[in-house]
N, C-alpha and C positions, 0 to 999 in steps of 0.2 A: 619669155620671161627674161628679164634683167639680171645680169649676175653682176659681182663685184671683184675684181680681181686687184688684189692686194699687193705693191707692191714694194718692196723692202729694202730701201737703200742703204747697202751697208760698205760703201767704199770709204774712203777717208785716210788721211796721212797720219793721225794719230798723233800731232804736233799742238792741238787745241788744248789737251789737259796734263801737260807733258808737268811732273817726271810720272803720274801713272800711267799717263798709256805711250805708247813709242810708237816708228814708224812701222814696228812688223804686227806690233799688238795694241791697234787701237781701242778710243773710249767705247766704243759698241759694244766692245768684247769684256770691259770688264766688268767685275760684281760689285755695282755702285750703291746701292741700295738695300740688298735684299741676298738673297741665298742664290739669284739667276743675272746674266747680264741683262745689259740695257738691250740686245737685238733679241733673247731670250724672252724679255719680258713683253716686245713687240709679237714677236711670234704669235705669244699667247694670251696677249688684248684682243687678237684679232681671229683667232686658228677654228675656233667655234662659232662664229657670225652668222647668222642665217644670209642666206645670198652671195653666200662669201664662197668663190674660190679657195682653192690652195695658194699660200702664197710665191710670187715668185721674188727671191734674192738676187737682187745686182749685188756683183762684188770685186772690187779688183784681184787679179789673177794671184799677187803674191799673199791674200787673206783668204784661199778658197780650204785650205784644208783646216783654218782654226773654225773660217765659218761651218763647216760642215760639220766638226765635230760638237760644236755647239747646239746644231740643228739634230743631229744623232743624241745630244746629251735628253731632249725632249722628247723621243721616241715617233720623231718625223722625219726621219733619212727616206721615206719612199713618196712622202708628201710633197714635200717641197721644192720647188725645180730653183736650181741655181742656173743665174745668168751670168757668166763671166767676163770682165773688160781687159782687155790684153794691160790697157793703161789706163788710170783713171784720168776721164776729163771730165771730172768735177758732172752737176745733175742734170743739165739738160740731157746730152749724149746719152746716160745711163737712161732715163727715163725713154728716150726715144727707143733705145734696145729693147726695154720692157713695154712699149708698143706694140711694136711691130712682132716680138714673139708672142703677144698675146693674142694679137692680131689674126697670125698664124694657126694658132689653137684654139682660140676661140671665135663665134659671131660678133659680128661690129659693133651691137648695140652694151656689149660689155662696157662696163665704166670700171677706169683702174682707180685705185688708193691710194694713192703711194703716201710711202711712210718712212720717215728716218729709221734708221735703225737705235739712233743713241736719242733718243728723245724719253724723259720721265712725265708721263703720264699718270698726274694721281686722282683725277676726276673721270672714271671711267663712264659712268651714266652722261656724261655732258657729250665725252666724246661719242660715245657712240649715238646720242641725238642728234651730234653734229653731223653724222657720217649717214642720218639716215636724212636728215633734211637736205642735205646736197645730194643726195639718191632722187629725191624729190624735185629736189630744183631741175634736175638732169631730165626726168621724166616729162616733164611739163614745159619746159623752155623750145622755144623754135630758134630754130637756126636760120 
């Protein structure tokens, strides 16, 4: 069976929607929207999914303790594994990390997600068709 392993890219300099967010407290982090932030509300687009892993968080090293309290503010401190980047180099790098530790834990035929963390999503039934027809395409495609 296929699983989906989700992944959460929450690095970022924090310099894109500046004066709210700054370099120690990026846009991911804040509450844009709604009563949750914007990594917040990824979290929990995705945390109940059928086929869906736990998700895993890249983060650079100086956002590991906001992310985590964020991720504790949701009552998923034991769910969710944090991946750490000593420094961020921007998403390829990050994604390769969240490979290769997926890799580690799980079987090859795992397909990851990956997902900004600061992205508003307000068409959830779209996405999540989107997310099953590329399950689909994955399935059925030869390499």
């Amino acid at each position: 069976m296929t699983h989906i392993q989700p992944v959460i890219l929450a690095g970022g300099t924090g310099s894109r929607l500046w004066p709210l967010s700054r370099e120690l407290y990026p846009k991911q982090l804040l509450n844009l929207t709604g009563d949750i932030s914007l990594l917040q509300a990824t979290i929990k687009r995705i945390i109940s999914l059928p086929d869906m892993l736990p998700p895993l968080v890249v983060v650079v090293h100086e956002h590991r303790f906001l992310i985590q309290n964020q991720i504790e503010e949701l009552g998923l401190a034991d769910t969710i594994s944090i991946i750490l980047e000593p420094i961020g180099r921007d998403t390829a790098p990050a994604i390769c990390a969240a490979a290769v530790y997926a890799l580690a834990k799980q079987d090859e035929d795992t397909i990851l997600l990956v997902l900004p963390a600061d992205h508003l999503i307000s068409k959830q039934k779209a996405f999540l068709q989107g997310i099953k027809e590329a399950e689909n395409w994955q399935l059925t495609a030869t390499w």
